[in-house]
N, C-alpha and C positions, 0 to 999 in steps of 0.2 A: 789744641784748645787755647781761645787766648780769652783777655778779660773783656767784656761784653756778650763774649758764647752762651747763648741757652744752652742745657744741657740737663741728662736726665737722670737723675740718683736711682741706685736700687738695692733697696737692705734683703739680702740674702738671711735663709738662715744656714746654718754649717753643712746642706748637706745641697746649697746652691738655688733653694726654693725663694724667689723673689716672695716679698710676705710687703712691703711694703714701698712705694714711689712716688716722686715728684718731678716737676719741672724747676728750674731753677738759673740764675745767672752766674756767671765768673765775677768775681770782684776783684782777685788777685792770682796769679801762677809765679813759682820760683823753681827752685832745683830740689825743694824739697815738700812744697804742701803745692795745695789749691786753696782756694777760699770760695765760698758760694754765700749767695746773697737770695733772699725769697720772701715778698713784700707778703704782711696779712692778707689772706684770704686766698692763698694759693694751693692748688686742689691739689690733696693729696688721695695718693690709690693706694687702699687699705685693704689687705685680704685676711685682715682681722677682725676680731667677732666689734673694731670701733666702726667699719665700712667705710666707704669712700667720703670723703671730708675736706671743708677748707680749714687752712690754718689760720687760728686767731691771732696769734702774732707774728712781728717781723720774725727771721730766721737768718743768723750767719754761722754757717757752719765750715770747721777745718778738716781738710784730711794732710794727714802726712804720709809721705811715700812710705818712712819706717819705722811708721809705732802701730799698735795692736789695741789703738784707740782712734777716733773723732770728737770732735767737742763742737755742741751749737752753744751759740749765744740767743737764749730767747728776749727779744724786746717785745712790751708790750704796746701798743698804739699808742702811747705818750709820751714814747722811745725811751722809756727805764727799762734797762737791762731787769730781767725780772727771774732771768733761770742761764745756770750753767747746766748743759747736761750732757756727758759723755758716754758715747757707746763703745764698749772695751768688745772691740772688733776686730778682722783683720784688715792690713793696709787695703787700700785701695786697689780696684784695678779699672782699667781704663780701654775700652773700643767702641769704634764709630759713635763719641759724643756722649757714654754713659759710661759713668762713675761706678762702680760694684762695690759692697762690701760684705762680709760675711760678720753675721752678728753672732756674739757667744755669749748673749742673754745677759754677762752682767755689764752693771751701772753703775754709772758716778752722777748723782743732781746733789748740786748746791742752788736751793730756794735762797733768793738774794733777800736780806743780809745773813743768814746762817751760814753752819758750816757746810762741808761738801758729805755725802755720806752716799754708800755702797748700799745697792738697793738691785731688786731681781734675783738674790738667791738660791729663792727656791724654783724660778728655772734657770737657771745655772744647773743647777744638781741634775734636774728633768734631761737635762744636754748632753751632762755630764755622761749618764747612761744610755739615753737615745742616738750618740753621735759617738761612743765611747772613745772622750777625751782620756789619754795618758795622762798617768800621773804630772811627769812632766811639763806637758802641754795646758795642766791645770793648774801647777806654778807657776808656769809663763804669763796666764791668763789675770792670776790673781798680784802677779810682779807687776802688770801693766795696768791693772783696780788701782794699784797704792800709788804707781805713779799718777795717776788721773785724781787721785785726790787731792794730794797733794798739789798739783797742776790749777783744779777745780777751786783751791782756798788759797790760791795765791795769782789766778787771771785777771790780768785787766785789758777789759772789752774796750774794743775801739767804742767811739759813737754808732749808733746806731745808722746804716744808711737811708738816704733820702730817697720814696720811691715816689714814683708818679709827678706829669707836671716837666716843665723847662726849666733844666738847671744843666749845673755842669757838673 
């Protein structure tokens, strides 16, 4: 995968069930994230009770090889950063051109200018029993919340990128 790759996200939920998809661009790869970039209005595949949809705002989202989170940056069509919002996931994984992750229900959204705050809960809990996370494994889970808070009220988002149209 290099930077200008389409490529295809897909949020799992813990027991591998794709529940949610996109299409999307590379903006940046290193030795330890990706970056993705995805202009308003790009269709997202929902097997949730939201159904199939475009996004109303720009989208740049990070993965890292070794945290048990992602974070987008929502811009709104005026290009104001308007949402941080992290999904306390597992890493990444990667074949033939699609991105994986495994979601474990909870959140981190910071509404800009507020603070960052922990949201989803109560399916966390639902998960907790439906997927029978260890004790441990529910440590882990809420180690990687506090770090995404914290992460969430101290982020500063590049500019929003330029879609559509001749530039460089």
């Amino acid at each position: 995968m290099k930077v200008g790759d389409q490529i295809r996200v897909c949020a799992r939920k813990t027991d591998g069930t794709v529940y949610r998809s996109w299409h999307t661009t590379i903006e940046s790869v290193d030795a330890g994230s990706i970056v993705t970039i995805s202009p308003a209005g790009s269709m997202i595949i929902d097997k949730t009770k939201l159904g199939d949809h475009p996004t109303e705002n720009h989208l740049r989202s990070y993965y890292w090889f070794d945290k048990f989170y992602n974070l987008i940056e929502v811009f709104n069509t005026q290009e104001n950063l308007i949402e941080i919002y992290i999904n306390i996931a597992s890493p990444p994984e990667f074949e033939d051109n699609v991105i994986s992750f495994r979601d474990h229900e909870l959140d981190v959204v910071r509404d800009m200018p507020d603070l960052a705050r922990l949201v989803d809960e109560d399916e966390f809990t639902e998960a907790v029993v439906k997927y029978q996370y260890s004790e441990e494994f529910q440590k882990k889970l809420y180690a990687a919340a506090n770090e995404a808070l914290d992460l969430a009220n101290s982020w500063n988002a590049k500019r929003v990128p330029v879609f559509g149209g001749d530039h460089a």
